[in-house]
C-alpha positions as CSV (number, residue, x, y, z in Angstrom):
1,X,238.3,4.5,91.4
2,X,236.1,2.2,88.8
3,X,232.7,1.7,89.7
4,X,233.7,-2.1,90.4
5,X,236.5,-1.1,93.1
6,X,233.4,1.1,95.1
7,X,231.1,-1.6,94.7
8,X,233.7,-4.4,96.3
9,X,234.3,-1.6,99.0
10,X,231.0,-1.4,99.9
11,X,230.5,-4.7,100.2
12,X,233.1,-5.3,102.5
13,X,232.4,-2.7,104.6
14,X,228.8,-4.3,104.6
15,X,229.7,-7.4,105.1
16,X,232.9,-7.1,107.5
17,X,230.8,-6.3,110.5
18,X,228.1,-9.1,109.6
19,X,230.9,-11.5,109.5
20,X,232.2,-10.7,113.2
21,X,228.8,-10.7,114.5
22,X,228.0,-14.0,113.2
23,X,231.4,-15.1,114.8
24,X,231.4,-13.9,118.0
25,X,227.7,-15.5,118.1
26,X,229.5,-18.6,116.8
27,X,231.7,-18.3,120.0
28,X,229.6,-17.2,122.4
29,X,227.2,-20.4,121.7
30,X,230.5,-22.9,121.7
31,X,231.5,-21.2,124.8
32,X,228.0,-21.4,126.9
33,X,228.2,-25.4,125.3
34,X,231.4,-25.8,127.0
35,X,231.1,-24.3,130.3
36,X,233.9,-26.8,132.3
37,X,236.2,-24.9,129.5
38,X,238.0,-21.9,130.7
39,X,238.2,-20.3,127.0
């Protein structure tokens, strides 16, 4: 492994659980917009 393969590695596995946070914040604000909506 290069140093260019860690460094993408690390970044995903820094940015991977950003990513679903901001989504499921995402979802959670659509779904409290929506509350006649049963999803």
């Amino acid at each position: 492994m290069n140093a260019y393969e860690i460094t993408v590695i690390t970044l995903a596995i820094l940015v991977t659980p950003v990513m679903f946070w901001m989504l499921g914040k995402e979802f959670r604000k659509h779904k409290s917009n929506t509350p006649s909506s049963n999803f």
